[in-house]
TORFI-667353 format. One record per residue (C-alpha): residue in three letters; x, y, z. Coordinates in steps of 0.2 Angstrom, whole numbers, plus 5000, padded with zeros to 4 digits. Layout:
BEGIN
ALAXYZ;...
# end
This chain:
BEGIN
UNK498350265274;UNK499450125277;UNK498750025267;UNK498850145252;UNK500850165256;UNK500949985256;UNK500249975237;UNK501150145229;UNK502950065237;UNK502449895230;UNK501849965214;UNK503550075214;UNK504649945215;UNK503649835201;UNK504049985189;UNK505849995195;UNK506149825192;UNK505249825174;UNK506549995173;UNK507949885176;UNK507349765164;UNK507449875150;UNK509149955155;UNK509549755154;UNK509149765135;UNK509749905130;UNK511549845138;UNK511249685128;UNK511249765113;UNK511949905113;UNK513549895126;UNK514550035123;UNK513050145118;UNK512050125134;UNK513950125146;UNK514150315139;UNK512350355144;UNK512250275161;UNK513950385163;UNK512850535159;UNK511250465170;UNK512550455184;UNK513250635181;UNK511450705183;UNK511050615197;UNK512650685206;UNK512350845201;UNK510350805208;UNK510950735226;UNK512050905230;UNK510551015225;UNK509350895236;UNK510850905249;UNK510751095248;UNK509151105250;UNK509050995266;UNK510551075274;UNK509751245275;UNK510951345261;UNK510751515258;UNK509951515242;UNK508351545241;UNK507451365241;UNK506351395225;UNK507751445217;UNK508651295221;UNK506951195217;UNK506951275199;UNK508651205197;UNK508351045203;UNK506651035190;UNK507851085174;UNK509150945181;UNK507650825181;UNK507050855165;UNK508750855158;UNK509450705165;UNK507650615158;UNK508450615140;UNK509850505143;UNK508650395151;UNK507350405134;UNK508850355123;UNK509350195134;UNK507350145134;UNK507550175116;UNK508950075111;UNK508149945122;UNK506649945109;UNK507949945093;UNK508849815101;UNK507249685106;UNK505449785099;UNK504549615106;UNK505349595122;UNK505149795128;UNK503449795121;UNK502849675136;UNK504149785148;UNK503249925144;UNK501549875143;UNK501949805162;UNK502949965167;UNK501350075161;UNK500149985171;UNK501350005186;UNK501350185184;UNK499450205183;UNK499350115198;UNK500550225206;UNK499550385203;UNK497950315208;
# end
C-alpha cells in the first residue's frame, strides 16, 4: 500500500509540474491574457477552500449539499484553467504538444 502511495504522489507531482509548465507558456505568450485568468483560477479556489472549510468544520448544512456545491465550483473553475492550457497551445503548438503528451501519461498512471 505504501508502495502504491509512493507512486500516485510521485506521479502527482510529475503532472503538476508538467501543469506548471504549461501555465509557463501560456504566460509567455499571452501575459495579460493568462494574469486575468489565473485571477479567476484564484477566485474559485477561494471560493473552494471555504466550502472544503465548511465541510470539515461541521456546518449546519447538510454535507451533500455543500458537496453539490463544491462539484459545480470544480467544474466551473476547470474553464479558466482549459483557456490558460489553450493559449499555451496557440502560443507554442510544438512545445505543449510534448507537455501534454507527458502530462497524459502521468495521469494514466495516477488512475492505475
Amino acid at each position: 500500500m505504501n508502495k502504491t502511495s509512493n507512486q500516485v504522489e510521485n506521479f502527482r507531482l510529475k503532472n503538476n509540474t508538467n501543469t506548471i509548465n504549461i501555465l509557463r507558456l501560456s504566460f509567455k505568450h499571452f501575459p495579460e491574457e493568462s494574469k486575468a485568468l489565473l485571477i479567476e483560477v484564484n477566485k474559485g479556489d477561494a471560493k473552494i477552500s471555504q466550502l472544503l472549510s465548511e465541510l470539515a468544520n461541521n456546518n449546519t448544512r447538510d454535507y451533500t449539499a455543500v458537496l453539490d456545491e463544491l462539484e459545480a465550483l470544480r467544474a466551473e473553475n476547470n474553464k479558466p484553467w482549459m483557456e490558460l492550457f489553450r493559449l499555451a497551445k496557440v502560443g507554442d503548438s510544438i512545445e505543449y504538444s510534448t507537455l501534454k503528451v507527458k502530462a497524459d501519461e502521468y495521469s494514466k498512471k495516477i488512475n492505475l
